[in-house]
C-alpha positions in Angstrom: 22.8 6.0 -7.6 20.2 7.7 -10.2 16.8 6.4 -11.3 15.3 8.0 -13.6 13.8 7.1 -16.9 14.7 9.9 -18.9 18.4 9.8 -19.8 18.8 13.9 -20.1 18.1 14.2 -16.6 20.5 11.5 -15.2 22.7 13.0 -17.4 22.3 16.5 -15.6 22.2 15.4 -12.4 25.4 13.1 -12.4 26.6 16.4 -13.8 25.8 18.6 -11.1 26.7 15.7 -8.4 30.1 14.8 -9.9 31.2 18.5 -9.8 31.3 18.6 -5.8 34.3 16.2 -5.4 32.8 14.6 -2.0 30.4 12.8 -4.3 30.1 10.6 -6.3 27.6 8.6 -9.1 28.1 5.0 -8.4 25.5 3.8 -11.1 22.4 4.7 -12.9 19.1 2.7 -14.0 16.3 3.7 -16.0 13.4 2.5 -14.4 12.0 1.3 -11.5 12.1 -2.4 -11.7 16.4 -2.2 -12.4 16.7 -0.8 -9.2 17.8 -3.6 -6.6 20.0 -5.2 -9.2 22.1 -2.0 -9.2 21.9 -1.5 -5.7 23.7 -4.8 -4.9 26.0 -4.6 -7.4 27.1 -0.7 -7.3 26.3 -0.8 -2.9 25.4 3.5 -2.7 24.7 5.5 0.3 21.6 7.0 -1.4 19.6 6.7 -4.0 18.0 9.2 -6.1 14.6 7.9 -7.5 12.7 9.2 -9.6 8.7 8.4 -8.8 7.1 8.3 -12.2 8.5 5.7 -14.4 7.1 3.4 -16.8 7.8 -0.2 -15.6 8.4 -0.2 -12.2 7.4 3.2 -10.2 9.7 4.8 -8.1 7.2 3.6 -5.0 7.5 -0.3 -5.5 11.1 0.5 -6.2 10.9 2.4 -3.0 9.5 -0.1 -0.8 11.7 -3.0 -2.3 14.9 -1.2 -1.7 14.6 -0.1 1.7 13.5 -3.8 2.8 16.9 -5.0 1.3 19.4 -5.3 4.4 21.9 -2.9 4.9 19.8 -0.5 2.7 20.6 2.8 0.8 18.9 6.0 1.8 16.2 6.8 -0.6 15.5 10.6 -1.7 12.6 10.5 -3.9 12.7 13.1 -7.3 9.6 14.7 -7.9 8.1 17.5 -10.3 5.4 18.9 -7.8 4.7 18.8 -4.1 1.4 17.0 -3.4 2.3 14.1 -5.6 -0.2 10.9 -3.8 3.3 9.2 -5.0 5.5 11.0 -2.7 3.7 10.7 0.5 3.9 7.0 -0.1 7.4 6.4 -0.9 8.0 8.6 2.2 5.4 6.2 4.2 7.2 3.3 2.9 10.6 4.5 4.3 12.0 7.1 1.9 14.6 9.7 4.0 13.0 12.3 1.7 11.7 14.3 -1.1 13.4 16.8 -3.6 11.9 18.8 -6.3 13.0 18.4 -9.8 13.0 22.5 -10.0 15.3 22.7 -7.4 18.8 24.6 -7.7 21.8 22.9 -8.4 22.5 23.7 -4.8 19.5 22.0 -3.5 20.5 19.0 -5.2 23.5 18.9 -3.6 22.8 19.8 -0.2 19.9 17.1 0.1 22.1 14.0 -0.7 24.9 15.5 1.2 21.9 15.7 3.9 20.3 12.2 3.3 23.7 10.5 3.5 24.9 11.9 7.0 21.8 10.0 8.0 18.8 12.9 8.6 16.1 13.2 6.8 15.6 15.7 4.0 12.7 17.9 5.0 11.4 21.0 3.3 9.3 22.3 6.2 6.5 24.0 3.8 6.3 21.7 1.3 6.6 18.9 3.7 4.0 20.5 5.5 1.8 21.2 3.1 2.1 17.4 1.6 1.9 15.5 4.3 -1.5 17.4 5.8 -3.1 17.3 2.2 -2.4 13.4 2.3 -3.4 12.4 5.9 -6.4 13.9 5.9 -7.5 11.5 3.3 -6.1 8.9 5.2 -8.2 6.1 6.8 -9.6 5.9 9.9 -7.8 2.8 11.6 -4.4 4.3 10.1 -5.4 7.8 12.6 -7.0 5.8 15.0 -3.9 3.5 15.5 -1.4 6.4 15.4 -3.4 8.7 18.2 -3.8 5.0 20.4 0.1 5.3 19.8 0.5 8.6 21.4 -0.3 7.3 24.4 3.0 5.2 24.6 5.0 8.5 24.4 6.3 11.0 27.6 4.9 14.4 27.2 8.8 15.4 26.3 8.5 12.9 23.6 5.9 14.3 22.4 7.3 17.7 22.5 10.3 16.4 20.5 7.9 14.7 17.8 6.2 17.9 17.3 9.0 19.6 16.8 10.4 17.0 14.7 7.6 17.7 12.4 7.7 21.3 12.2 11.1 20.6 11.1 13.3 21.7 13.5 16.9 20.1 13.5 18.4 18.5 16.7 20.2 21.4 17.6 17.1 23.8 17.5 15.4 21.1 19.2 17.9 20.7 22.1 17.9 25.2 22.5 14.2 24.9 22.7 13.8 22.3 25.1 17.1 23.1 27.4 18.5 19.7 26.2 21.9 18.4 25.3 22.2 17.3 21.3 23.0 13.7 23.1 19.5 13.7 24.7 17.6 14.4 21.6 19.0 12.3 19.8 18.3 9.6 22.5 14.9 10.8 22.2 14.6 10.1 18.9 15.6 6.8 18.8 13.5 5.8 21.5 10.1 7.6 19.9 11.6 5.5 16.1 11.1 2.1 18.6 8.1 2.7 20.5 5.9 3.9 17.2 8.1 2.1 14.5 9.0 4.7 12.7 12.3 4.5 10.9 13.2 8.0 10.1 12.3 11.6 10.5 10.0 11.9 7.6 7.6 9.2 9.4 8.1 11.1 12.7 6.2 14.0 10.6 3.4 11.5 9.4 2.8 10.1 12.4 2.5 13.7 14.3 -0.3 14.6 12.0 -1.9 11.3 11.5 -1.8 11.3 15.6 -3.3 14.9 15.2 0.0 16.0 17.7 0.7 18.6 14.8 -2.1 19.9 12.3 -2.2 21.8 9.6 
């Protein structure tokens, strides 16, 4: 499903989207605060919201429709990488960011991403926004997510760190001598014990935690 407010780029990107034949544009709203309506009654695998909208912003929208039960996978549109709103929407349980200047390609490859169920991380401009943005972040927020560190194993930590450097399970499981199986197991265990719900939060909480820094 799109969100956007401006109709040209729905437009576009249902264009570029409906050309792949494995997906397709279920619905469409134009701002923020149509969003939950049209996830119940069109049901998508992902969302593409927009962040900048005038009613509703694409991070309340955010936060309200991955609370909803059964929710979508939300990959957040925006038009530069160390938008405040970004970092947000991916703290409040977005699977990702894209870049409006991204290729057609892109696009494509990040929902396709997003809807197997991983996480749609740039390294470098993931990087880049998430350090920019916790460093500004407040002190209990840092101080609760190194007291959290101490809940993982050291190869738990290992895996978070190179969670957030953006390194997929199977670069992951070379690195550390591990079956795809295991890492995975890893993962899910780390999302429990620090209540994190995807990969993107992972990469917060390894530099809030200072495990990974700039």
């Amino acid at each position: 499903m799109l969100v956007d407010d401006d109709p040209l780029v729905r437009t576009g990107l249902s264009m570029i989207l409906g050309s792949t034949g494995d997906i397709t544009v279920v619905g469409e709203a134009g701002d923020g605060d149509e969003v939950v309506t049209k996830v119940a009654m069109h049901a998508p695998d992902v969302v593409l919201m927009d962040i900048r909208m005038r009613r509703m912003d694409g991070l309340t929208a955010t936060a309200a429709v991955t609370a909803l039960p059964m929710a979508p996978k939300v990959l957040v549109l925006t038009t530069f990488d160390l938008d405040e709103y970004v970092f947000e929407a991916l703290a409040a349980g977005a699977s990702g960011f894209l870049l409006k200047e991204g290729s057609p390609q892109d696009i494509i490859d990040a929902v396709r991403v997003v809807a197997a169920g991983e996480a749609m991380l740039a390294p470098q401009a993931t990087r880049k926004l998430v350090s920019h943005f916790v460093a500004a972040r407040t002190s209990p927020r840092r101080q609760r997510a190194r007291s959290l560190l101490g809940v993982l194993s050291e190869r738990e930590r290992e895996v978070v760190t190179a969670v957030a450097r953006g390194r997929s399970n199977a670069e992951i499981a070379g690195a550390l001598h591990l079956s795809e199986a295991t890492v995975k197991t890893h993962i899910t265990r780390i999302f429990a014990k620090i209540d994190a719900a995807n990969r993107v939060q992972l990469t917060i909480f390894a530099y809030e935690s200072g495990l990974v820094t700039p």
